[in-house]
Phi, psi and omega in degrees: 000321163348286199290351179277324237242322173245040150250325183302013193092349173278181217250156180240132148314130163092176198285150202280182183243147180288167174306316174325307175288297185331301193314314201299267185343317175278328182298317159313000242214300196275333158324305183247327160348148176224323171287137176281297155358306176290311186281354173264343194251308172300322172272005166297305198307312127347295155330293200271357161256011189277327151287008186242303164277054180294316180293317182306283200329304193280355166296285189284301182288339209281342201262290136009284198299276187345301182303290197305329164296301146355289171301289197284007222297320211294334205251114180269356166283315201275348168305297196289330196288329183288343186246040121316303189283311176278350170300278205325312216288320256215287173309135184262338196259174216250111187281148160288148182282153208226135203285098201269007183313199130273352180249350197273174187275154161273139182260108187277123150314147212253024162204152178288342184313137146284129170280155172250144154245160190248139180272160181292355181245092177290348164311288170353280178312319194277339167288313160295299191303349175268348176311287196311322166296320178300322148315324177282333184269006183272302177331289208276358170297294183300120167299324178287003155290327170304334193245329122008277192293343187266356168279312171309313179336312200278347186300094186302002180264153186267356179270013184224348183271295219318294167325332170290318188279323182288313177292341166287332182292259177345324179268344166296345189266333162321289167214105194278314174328308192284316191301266163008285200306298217289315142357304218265283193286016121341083169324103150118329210310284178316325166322292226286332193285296202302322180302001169292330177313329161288325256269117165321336184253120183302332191284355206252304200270355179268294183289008165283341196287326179301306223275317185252016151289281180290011170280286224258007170298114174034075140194139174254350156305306175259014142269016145275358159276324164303316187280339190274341196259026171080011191301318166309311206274328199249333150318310170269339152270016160270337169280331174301310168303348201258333168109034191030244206271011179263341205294166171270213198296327173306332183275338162322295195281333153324287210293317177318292170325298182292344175283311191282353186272327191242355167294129135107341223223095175246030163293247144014271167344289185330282176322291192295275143019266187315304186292033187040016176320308194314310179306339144340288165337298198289330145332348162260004195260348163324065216238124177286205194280288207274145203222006188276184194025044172280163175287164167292359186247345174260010179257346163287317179301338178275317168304323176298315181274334148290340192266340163302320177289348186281311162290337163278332138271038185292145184276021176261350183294162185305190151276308182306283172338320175294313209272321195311324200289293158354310198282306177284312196291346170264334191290338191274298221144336212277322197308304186267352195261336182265335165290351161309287163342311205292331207265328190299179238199143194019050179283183184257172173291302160302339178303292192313290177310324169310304198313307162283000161254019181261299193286309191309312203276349203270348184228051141261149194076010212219095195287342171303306172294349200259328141321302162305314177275351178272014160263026199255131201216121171319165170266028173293204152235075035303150154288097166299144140327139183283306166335326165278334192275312156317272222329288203288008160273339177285278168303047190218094204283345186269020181262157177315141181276337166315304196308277179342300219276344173305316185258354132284336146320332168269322166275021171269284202299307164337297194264015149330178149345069159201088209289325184326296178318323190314284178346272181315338148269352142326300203278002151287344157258014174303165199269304197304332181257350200298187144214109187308281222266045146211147183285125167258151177330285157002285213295312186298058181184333177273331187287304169300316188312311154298003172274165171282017170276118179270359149272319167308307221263029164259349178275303208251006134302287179316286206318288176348304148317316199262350197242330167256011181306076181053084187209071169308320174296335164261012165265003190265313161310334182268349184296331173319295178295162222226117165241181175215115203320279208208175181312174172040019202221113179326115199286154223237163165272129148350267168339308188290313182298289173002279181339289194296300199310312173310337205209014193223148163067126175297336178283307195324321183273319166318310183284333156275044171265335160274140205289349134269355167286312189287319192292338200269320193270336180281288200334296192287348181278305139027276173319305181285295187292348228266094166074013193222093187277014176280313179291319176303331194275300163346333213258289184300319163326307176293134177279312183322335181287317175298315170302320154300346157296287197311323191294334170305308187314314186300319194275130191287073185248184205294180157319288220276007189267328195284006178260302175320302172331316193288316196273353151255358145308302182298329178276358168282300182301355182287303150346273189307316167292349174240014168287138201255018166062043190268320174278128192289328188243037160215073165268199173297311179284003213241321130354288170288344153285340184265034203236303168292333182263343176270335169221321176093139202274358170283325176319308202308300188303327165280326170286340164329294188296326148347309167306330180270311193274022151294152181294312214280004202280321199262348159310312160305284155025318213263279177253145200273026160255117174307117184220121188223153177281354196185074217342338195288294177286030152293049156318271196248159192277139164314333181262344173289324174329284211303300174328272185333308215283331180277334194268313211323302168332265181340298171294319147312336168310300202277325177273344158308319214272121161273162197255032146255352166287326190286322170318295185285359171282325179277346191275301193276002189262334164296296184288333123353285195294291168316268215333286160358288192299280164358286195285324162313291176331295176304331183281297206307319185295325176289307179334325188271308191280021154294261168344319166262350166278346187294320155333290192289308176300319182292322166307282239269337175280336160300320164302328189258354149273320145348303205290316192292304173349278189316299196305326162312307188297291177312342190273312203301302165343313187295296185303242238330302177327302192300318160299311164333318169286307179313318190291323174338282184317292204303335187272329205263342170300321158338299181278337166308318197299313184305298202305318173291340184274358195231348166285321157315333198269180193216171176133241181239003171337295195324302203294337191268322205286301185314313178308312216274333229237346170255001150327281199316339187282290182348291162319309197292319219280309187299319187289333156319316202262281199330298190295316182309314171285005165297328198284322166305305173306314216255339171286319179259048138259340162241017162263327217280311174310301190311289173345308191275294189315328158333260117046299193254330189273330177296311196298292199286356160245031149095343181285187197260149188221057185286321206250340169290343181275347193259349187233357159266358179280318169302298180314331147277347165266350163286290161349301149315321175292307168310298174327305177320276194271102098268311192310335186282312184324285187305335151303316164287059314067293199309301172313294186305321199275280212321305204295347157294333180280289186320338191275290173328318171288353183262004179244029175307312181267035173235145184283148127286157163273165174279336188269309180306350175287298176317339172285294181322299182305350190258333159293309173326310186289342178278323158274354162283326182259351177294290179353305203272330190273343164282297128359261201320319189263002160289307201294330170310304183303313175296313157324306232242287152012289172311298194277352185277330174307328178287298186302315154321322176269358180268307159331327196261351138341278164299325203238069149322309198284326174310067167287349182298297200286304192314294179290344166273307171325300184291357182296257184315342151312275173343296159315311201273321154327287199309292186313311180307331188269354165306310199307302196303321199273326178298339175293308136355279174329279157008291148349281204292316165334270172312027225174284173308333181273338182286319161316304180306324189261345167302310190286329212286314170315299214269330165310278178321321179322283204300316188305332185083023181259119172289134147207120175302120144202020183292295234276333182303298178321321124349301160262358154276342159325317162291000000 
């Protein structure tokens, strides 16, 4: 204890020891300690020297430090000094002195932020930091010390969260990657950092906001795990508690979080979107009459939440996701609650400048935002456009050069893919539109085009550009317009003063004589003649221009001329590739000869190239908001890049091209073109019939569930007959039994044998009449056969079979007819056997002989088998039927396109169904017949009994059976 009392500062006998030994000595102190106390006093001791001894500590102790976070977890004091202490070891940045009593309270700070002070030796500073990097990476070589440490998270004491947590924050800043990595695959890892967001001690949860800041930097793995863990939801009701934009550095580091959560990462985007975040929003955008004395902390907080609303509609984000998010934010409010801002009275200037690049990106490309803000009117007197208000802060040289390149970005965006906005700034400056007692876009923008300011007329070059951005009908329109130089003097075309600035007068040239002003003025003529051969011709027309060109093009001039060269390479070649030769002496060839005599067409091609090979060509190039460090670099537009990028080829081509090259070019671009036509004709031909087989296959498959029914219907239909017939058999062996049993008898039999023997002639007439209509039948059944081969040999080549469907339609309605009287027939049949039966009963009581019976049973047994051989050739009919019925569906198959014909079958299939279930019930009937006369002949038996009359004639019968 001795030896503790004097590194705490008490006093020793003898000489002191270096810091180096002290450090060894507490570390042997903590190593060996078996008391918790003694290891608890030693790594306190450890603490207070780790900041004067940092290396020695992190040298020696760090491994130690380690061990005890392992060991001790029951004790949460000495768990904080050691991760106090690796903190010390570990952290580049500079601590406030922290009161190190063993009794004193820790004093929480009333924000989790750490300030850096900066040392005065940045050698010094740059030796830490590499202290600190060489330490963090001596840690994080074990991943379970990382994951160690995410285990102390959960330790509810603050003298173990706090230190944990600050201490993960320092190795994420150290080596975040590595750091990261070990998180990410860490069970539960991310879990436990977000539960810092609950955490009730504000200093734990401010410093948890650093801490999942420095998580979630460029990796989108865990930040789809942060934003999936409610990050959103608890984010945004800690800035609502915090007082949003009035709020302090806590509503800071919330917006930084969401910002690192949702740049770039559009998964997230979605997700925030989808969960109704965005509507969220619009209550911080919330702004009173007086806007004056705001803080310095709500103007950072504000500034953060615009740009938050920036990322979500940024343009490198998909297009679908930007206009969806474009979508919620005008239907919520937000659309409008920020042009309130914009419009609003003592915002500050930075505020101000977000705001409009805030407003640019939420209505670019979005014709509903972009509508809405050209509905938009300043609070004046007249009420301006907000679009006239901007304009005139744009040409407006004492305005901030941020503010300026802000309000072009906005009148970019505006005029984004819209042509309707296109339309309406044009058309202020048409002569039909002007209106003298009010300022127009039009007139601001012709006042810049033309001011001695050369940053107004490069603002109002590019708008200008942007208002005819693949817009033929207003670059045909703008040719139109008329201005007027000075008194007494006939007023010049737009274009044509273009011109004159570039290349006429001595006051003129001095003022293009600076090289943004000449860059701003090539562009939009680029830009205007550019795919429009009406404006080339207007161009060429002023004689003066081709010659100023070429002399530029020609001419050896400094570094700073040679961008001013290219784009007048480029405004030549515009010339040549979109000329339709309508002017005799500037056609395409006749151009490219003065090109080869006048300048040579590889110069023409290396002053071409100039333009790409400018430093500021790839800066514009990368996003389409201007942002330049300096009125000086404002060269170029973002959409003229795309513009270079597209002509530059195309116009070496084109300046190369012999004019039997071109001939034969308009030659394969004509034939091109038939083909074109051709093949469109054909797609439109395939396009229907495609449609009608699709059609047709729908048909066929509705015929062909149709078809299976029936075939359903008919197996039943089939069963039941074949019962019917069995119940037949069973009835007519019955009656053979009866009849021998009835031969014994004697009596008036003879008279009932005579009645049943002119039946039976009857019947031979009726079966005679069958077979001839079998016969009949089996004849228009292979006229019928014959027909459907017609019919499939017509179907497969293709002719038309309108009149063959019309004579098998007729073949079924003969078929119907027919069908009609058999059915009368068998009624009539039915009507003869009552009346035979009603006859037989009335000769019940007269006796027959036994030989007229034996005759009578031998006709009988001949009309039972005629009977039975008529029955065979019926099921034979039916058979023929069956198949004639497959075939007839296979035909209907084939002849798919016929729906006309397709729909009079099934009609009539429907009648014949109907007809067929007449047949079944009559045949029932029947049935029900035969069952009453086996009663009758029964009862007739029983008759004879009684009577005492016997009559044998079973054996005869029999034997004429044989």
């Amino acid at each position: 204890m001795n030896f503790l009392r004097g590194v705490m500062g008490g006093q020793a006998a003898g000489p002191q020891p270096s810091g180096a030994e002290t450090i060894q000595k507490l570390c042997d102190r903590v190593a060996s300690s078996t008391l918790l106390e003694d290891r608890r006093d030693a790594v306190r001791a450890l603490k207070s020297l780790s900041k004067k001894y940092r290396m020695e500590v992190g040298t020696q102790a760090m491994d130690h430090l380690i061990n005890i976070l392992q060991t001790d977890r029951s004790d949460s004091e000495i768990l904080g000094y050691a991760l106090d202490t690796l903190y010390n070891i570990i952290c580049n940045d500079e601590e406030e002195e922290q009161d190190e009593s063993e009794d004193a309270v820790t004093p929480i700070p009333a924000s989790g932020k750490n300030k850096n002070v900066s040392m005065p030796d940045e050698a010094a500073q740059k030796q830490a930091d590499d202290l600190g990097a060489q330490f963090t990476e001596q840690f994080v070589q074990d991943p379970e010390h990382v994951t160690l440490l995410l285990a102390l998270l959960e330790e509810f004491d603050f003298h173990v969260r706090w230190p944990g947590v600050k201490l993960l924050t320092a190795l994420l800043k150290n080596q975040c990657v590595q750091v990261q990595g070990i998180i990410l695959v860490s069970p539960m890892g991310v879990s436990r950092l977000m539960d810092l967001l609950a955490d009730s001690r504000e200093v734990i949860r401010n410093d948890g906001l650093l801490l999942l800041q420095q998580l979630t930097k460029s990796n989108a793995a865990i930040q789809k795990i942060v934003a999936f863990e409610n990050a959103f939801e608890r984010l945004l009701d800690i800035i609502t508690e915090e007082g949003s934009s009035d709020g302090g550095i806590v509503v800071e580091d919330c917006l930084l979080l969401l910002v690192n959560l949702l740049k770039n990462n559009s998964s997230n985007q979605n997700f925030f979107k989808e969960g109704s975040y965005i509507q969220r929003m619009k209550p911080w955008f919330e702004v009173g009459d007086d806007n004056s004395g705001w803080s310095a902390q709500k103007v950072t907080n504000l500034h953060l939440m615009l740009q938050l609303v920036r990322v979500m509609v940024s343009p490198v984000n998909s297009p679908g996701a930007t206009a969806s998010c474009q979508k919620s934010m005008y239907q919520c409010g937000l659309l409008q609650q920020l042009c309130t801002i914009l419009m609003a009275t003592g915002v500050p200037a930075d505020i101000l400048t977000e705001t409009i690049n805030t407003v640019s990106e939420v209505i670019r490309g979005s014709q509903v935002n972009q509508d809405y803000f050209a509905s938009v009117n300043a609070p004046s007197n007249p009420p301006r456009p907000a679009i006239v208000v901007l304009l005139m802060s744009m040409v407006n040289e004492r305005q901030p050069f941020v503010l300026r390149c802000a309000v072009l970005y906005c009148f970019q965006c505006f005029l984004y893919k819209n042509q309707k906005g296109q339309g309406e700034i044009v058309a202020t400056l048409l002569p039909s539109t002007i209106d003298a007692n009010s300022i127009s876009a039009g007139q601001l923008l012709c006042g810049g085009l033309f001011s001695v300011d050369s940053l107004s007329n490069w603002c109002a070059a590019v708008a200008l550009a942007h208002a005819l951005q693949d817009n033929l009908t207003q670059k045909e329109q703008l040719l139109r317009v008329q201005l007027a130089t000075s008194l007494g003097k006939p007023p010049v075309s737009l274009l044509q003063q273009c011109t004159n600035i570039l290349s006429q007068g001595d006051k003129i040239v001095r003022r293009g004589s600076k090289v943004q002003t000449r860059v701003g003025l090539l562009m939009l003529l680029c830009t205007w003649i550019n795919n429009c051969p009406i404006a080339v011709t207007h161009f060429l027309h002023n004689q003066e221009n081709v010659p100023f060109l070429t002399a530029q093009i020609s001419e050896n001039l400094g570094e700073d001329e040679r961008l001013v060269q290219g784009l007048c390479a480029l405004l030549l070649g515009i010339c040549i590739y979109y000329n339709d030769n309508s002017l005799e002496n500037y056609t395409k060839e006749k151009l490219k000869q003065l090109i080869e005599k006048r300048i040579g067409k590889e110069n023409f091609v290396e002053k071409l190239g100039f333009i790409t090979k400018h430093e500021l060509y790839s800066r514009a190039a990368q996003k389409p908001q201007p942002v330049f460090p300096s009125p000086e670099q404002m060269l170029f537009d973002h959409e003229f890049t795309k513009l270079v990028k597209e002509l530059e080829g195309v116009i070496t081509k084109a300046v190369h091209k012999s004019s039997e090259d071109e001939k034969k070019e308009e030659e394969v671009k004509k034939t091109l073109e038939q083909h074109d036509n051709i093949v469109t004709q054909y797609k439109e031909l395939i396009r229907e019939q495609d449609a009608q087989i699709q059609e047709l296959k729908e048909q066929v498959a509705s015929m062909s569930s149709q078809n299976e029914q029936m075939q359903t219907t008919v197996t039943q239909q089939l069963a039941q007959i074949q019962q019917h017939k069995d119940q037949y058999n069973i009835l007519k062996l019955k009656l053979g039994k009866e009849n021998q049993n009835q031969s014994n008898s004697q009596g008036d039999s003879s008279q009932v044998n005579g009645l049943q023997t002119e039946e039976l002639t009857q019947l031979r007439e009726e079966v005679e009449e069958l077979r001839k209509q079998h016969t009949l039948l089996q004849t228009q059944l292979h006229d019928k056969d014959a027909l459907i081969n017609t019919l499939r040999s017509e179907t497969a080549e293709g002719s038309a079979g309108g009149s063959d469907n019309t004579e098998l339609l007729k073949e079924l309605e003969a078929l119907r007819s027919q069908v009609e009287s058999q059915s009368a027939e068998i009624n009539q049949m039915k009507t003869e056997r009552q009346e035979l039966l009603r006859r037989a009963e009335a000769g019940s009581s007269d006796a027959v002989s036994s030989s007229d019976g034996s005759l009578d049973a031998a006709k009988m047994a001949e009309v039972e088998s005629r009977l039975a051989a008529q029955t065979t050739e019926t099921e034979r009919l039916k058979e023929e039927a069956k198949s004639l019925s497959e075939s007839r569906a296979e035909l209907e198959q084939q002849l798919a396109s016929a729906t006309s014909t397709v729909a009079i079958l099934q009609t009539e299939q429907a009648k014949l169904q109907t007809e067929v279930q007449e047949s079944k019930k009559e045949q029932d009937d029947l049935l029900m017949l035969l069952a009453d006369q086996d009663q009758k002949i029964h009862s007739l038996k029983q008759k004879l009994k009684d009577l005492g009359e016997t009559l044998d004639f079973s054996d005869t019968f029999l034997s004429g059976g044989r």
